[in-house]
C-alpha positions in Angstrom: 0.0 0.0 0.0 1.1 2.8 -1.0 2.4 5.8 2.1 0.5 8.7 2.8 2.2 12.0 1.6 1.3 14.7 3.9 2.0 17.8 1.8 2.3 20.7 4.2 2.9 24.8 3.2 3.9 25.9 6.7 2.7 29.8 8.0 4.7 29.5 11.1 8.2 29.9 10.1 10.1 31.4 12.3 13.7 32.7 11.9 16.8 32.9 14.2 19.6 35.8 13.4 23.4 34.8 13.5 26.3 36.7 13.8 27.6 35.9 10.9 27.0 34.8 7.1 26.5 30.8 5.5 24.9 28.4 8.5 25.0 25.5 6.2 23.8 23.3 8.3 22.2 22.6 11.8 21.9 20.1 14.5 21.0 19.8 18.2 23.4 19.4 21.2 22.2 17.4 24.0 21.9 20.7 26.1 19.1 21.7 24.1 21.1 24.7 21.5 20.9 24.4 17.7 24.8 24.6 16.5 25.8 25.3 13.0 28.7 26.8 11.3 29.4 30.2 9.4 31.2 31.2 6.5 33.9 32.7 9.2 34.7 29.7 10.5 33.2 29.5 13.9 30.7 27.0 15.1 28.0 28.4 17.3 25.6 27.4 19.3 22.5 29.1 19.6 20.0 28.7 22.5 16.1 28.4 20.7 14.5 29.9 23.7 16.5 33.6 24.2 18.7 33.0 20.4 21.2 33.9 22.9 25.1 32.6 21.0 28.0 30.6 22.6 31.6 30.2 20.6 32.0 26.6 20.3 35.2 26.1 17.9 37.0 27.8 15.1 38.1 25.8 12.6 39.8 28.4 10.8 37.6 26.9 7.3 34.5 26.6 6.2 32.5 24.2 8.6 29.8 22.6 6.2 28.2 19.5 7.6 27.7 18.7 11.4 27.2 15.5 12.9 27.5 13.7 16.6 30.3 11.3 17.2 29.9 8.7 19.9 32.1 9.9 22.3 30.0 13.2 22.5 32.1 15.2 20.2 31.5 16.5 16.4 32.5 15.6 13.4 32.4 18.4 11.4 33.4 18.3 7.3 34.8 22.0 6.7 35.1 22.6 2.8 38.7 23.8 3.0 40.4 21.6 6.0 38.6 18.4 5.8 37.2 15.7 8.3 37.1 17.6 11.7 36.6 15.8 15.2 35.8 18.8 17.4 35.4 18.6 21.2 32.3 20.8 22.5 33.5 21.1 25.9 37.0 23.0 25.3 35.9 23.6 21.5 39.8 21.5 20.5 39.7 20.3 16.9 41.5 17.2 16.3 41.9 16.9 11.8 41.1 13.3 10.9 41.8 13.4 7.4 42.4 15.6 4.9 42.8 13.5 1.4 42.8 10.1 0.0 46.4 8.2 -1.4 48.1 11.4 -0.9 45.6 13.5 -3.0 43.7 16.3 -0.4 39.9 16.5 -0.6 38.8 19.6 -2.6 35.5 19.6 -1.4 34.6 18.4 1.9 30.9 18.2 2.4 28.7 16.2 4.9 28.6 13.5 7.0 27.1 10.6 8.9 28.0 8.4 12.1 27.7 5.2 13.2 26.9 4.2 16.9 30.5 2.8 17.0 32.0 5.9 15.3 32.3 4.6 11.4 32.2 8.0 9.4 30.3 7.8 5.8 31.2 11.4 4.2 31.5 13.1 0.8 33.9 14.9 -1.1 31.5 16.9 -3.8 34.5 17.3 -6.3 37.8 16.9 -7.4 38.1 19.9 -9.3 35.9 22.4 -8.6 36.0 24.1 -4.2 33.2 25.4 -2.2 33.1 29.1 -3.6 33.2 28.1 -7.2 30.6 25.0 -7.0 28.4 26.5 -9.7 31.1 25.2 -11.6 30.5 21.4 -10.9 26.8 21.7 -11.9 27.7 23.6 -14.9 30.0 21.4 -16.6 28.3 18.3 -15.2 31.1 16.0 -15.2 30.8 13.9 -12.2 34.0 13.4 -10.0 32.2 13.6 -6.6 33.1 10.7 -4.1 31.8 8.9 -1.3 34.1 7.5 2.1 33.8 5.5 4.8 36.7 5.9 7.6 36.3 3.2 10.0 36.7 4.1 13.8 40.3 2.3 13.8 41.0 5.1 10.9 41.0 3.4 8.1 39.8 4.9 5.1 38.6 3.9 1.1 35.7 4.6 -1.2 32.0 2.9 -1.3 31.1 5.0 -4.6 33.1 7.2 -6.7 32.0 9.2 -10.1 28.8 11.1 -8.5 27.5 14.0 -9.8 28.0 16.8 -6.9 27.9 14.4 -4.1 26.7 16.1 -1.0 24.2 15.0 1.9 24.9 11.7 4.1 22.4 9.9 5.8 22.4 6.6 7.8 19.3 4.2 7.9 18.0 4.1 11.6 19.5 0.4 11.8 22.6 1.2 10.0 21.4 -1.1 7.4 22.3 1.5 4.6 23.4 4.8 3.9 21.7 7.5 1.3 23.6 10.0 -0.2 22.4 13.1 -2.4 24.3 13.6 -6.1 23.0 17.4 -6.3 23.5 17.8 -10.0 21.4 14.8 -10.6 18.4 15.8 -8.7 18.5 12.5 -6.7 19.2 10.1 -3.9 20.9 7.1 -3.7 21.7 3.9 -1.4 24.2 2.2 -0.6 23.2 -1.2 1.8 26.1 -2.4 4.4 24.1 -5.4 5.4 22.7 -8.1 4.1 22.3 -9.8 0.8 22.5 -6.2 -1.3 25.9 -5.4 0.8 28.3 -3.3 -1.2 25.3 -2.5 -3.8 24.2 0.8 -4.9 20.4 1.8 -6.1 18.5 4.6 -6.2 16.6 5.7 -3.2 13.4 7.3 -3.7 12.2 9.6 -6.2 13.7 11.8 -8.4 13.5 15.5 -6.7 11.9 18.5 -7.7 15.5 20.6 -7.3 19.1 20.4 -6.2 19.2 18.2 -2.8 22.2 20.0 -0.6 22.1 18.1 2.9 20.2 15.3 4.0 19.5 13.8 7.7 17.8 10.7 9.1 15.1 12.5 11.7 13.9 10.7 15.1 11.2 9.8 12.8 13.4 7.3 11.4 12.8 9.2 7.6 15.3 10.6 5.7 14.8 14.3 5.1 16.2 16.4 2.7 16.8 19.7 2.5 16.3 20.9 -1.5 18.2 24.1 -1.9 16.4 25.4 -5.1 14.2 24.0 -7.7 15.4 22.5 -11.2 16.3 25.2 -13.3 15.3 25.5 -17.2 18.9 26.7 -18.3 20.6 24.3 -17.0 18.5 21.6 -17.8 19.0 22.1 -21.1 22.8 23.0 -20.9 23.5 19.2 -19.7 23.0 17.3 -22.4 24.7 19.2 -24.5 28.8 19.0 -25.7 30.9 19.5 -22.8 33.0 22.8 -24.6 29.2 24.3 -24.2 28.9 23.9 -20.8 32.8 24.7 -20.0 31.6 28.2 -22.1 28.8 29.0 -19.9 31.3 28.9 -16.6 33.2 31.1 -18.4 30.8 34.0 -18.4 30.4 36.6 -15.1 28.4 34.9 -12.7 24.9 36.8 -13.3 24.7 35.2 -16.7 24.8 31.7 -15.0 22.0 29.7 -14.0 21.1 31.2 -10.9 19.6 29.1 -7.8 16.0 30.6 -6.6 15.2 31.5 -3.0 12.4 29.8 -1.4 11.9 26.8 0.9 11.6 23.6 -0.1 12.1 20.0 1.8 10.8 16.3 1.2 11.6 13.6 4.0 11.3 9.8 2.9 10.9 6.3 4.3 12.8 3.7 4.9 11.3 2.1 1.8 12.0 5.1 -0.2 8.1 6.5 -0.1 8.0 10.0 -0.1 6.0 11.3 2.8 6.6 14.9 3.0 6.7 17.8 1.1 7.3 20.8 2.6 7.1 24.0 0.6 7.2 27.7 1.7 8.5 30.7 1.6 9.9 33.3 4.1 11.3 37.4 3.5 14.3 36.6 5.7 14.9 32.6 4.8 15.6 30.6 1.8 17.4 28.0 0.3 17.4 25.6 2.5 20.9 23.4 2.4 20.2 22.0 6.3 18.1 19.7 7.8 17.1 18.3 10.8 14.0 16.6 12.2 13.2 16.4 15.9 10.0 15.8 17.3 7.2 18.4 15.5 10.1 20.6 14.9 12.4 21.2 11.1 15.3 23.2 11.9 16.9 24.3 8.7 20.3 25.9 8.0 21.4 27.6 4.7 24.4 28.9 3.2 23.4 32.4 2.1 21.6 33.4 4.7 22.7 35.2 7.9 19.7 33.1 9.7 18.6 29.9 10.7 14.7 28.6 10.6 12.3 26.3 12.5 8.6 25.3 11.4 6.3 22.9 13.2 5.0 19.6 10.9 2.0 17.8 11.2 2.4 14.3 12.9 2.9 11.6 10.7 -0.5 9.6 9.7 
């Protein structure tokens, strides 16, 4: 039997202001504040009731994706310095890694953890860095990978070849990860268990837009956060011959395809059914690259804004 979509155009978005520029992502510390981390560098934390700040760490980078590590710390992927362990308590950063066989990671993006502290993460691309990712999309010629780096350290690659690759999720079990390939408007799994172990399928849908991060809520579903729908240019730039696309990266940005600002999310089951779309808009929020689910709550991060959101759901059906 098909699941139940429950569609949902939230009026009660609310918006938090941050001292800075870029919260690309956002998840909740055990003491109750929403961290995330700015274009500067800094991770914050940010209490929901007074939107008072604390300094957590300064990585000295571009922190991108935020996730808990068993041993209560953060692993943080910054753009620019890699796979970060970060202690919340003294805010000391400890660099995992920062390349693979010798060659650095260009574009360090997000993250997942196992309850025993196996890191699934993704580099986005070999060529192309965080401020010139238009880039990637543009000439569409997919060199995005995706790592696992066991908790004894080691490291290698489940899936290599992906177009953008960007958010990490885990299954609630652990039985598989899903990872978003931005430039190819989809999701995809990789199971670590069972029969399918070591194989890689699509997961759901294809999306309406470019997924940025994902996140498994305490719903058990996989949300993702879709920072702007499909664009018209660009769809019809990729199938074209590669010295076209490498032509339109060429020109000034404002004659590029250029992502639109509004608020867009879909969270999906285990089995892949979508069952929720969330679509809004705010004056002070938009493109939405961050997600996180807890209880009735959607906290959303996004990397050009100088705020963070939160809107209620309904309960699932």
């Amino acid at each position: 039997m098909p699941a139940t979509v429950v569609a949902t155009r939230p009026q009660n978005i609310r918006v938090y202001d941050v001292s800075g520029y870029g919260p690309e992502d956002v998840n909740l510390l055990a003491d109750g504040q929403i961290v995330t981390g700015l274009a500067d560098g800094r991770i914050i934390g940010i209490d929901p009731e007074t939107g008072v700040e604390s300094l957590i760490a300064d990585t000295g980078g571009r922190p991108l994706g935020i996730e808990h590590y068993p041993d209560g710390g953060l692993i943080v992927c910054d753009a620019y310095k890699g796979l970060l362990h970060v202690d919340v308590a003294s805010g000391a950063i400890t660099t995992l890694e920062t390349g693979f066989e010798g060659i650095p990671f260009v574009f360090c993006n997000n993250a997942a953890v196992t309850g025993e502290g196996t890191i699934y993460f993704t580099d986005s691309s070999t060529k192309f860095d965080f401020e010139h990712w238009r880039g990637d999309l543009i000439e569409h010629q997919p060199t995005g990978r995706l790592f696992r780096r066991t908790s004894g350290g080691e490291l290698d690659v489940l899936a290599d070849g992906l177009a953008f690759a960007n958010g990490v999720a885990l299954a609630a079990d652990e039985s598989f990860v899903v990872f978003a390939e931005t430039a190819s408007y989809s999701l995809r799994r990789c199971w670590l268990t069972g029969e399918r172990q070591g194989t890689v399928e699509p997961f759901g849908s294809y999306l309406p837009g470019f997924p940025d991060n994902i996140s498994t809520g305490d719903d058990q579903n996989i949300w993702v956060a879709i920072a702007s729908p499909r664009d018209k240019a660009l769809d019809l730039l990729l199938p074209r011959a590669a010295f076209l696309r490498k032509l339109v990266w060429s020109l000034p940005q404002r004659f590029q395809p250029q992502p639109k600002s509004l608020i867009q999310l879909q969270a999906f089951n285990t089995e892949g059914d979508l069952v929720h779309a969330i679509d809004g808009e705010h004056a002070r929020f938009g493109k939405a690259t961050g997600v996180r689910q807890h209880g009735h709550r959607v906290w959303l991060g996004s990397f050009e804004q100088e705020t963070i959101a939160v809107i209620d759901y309904p309960a699932p059906r």
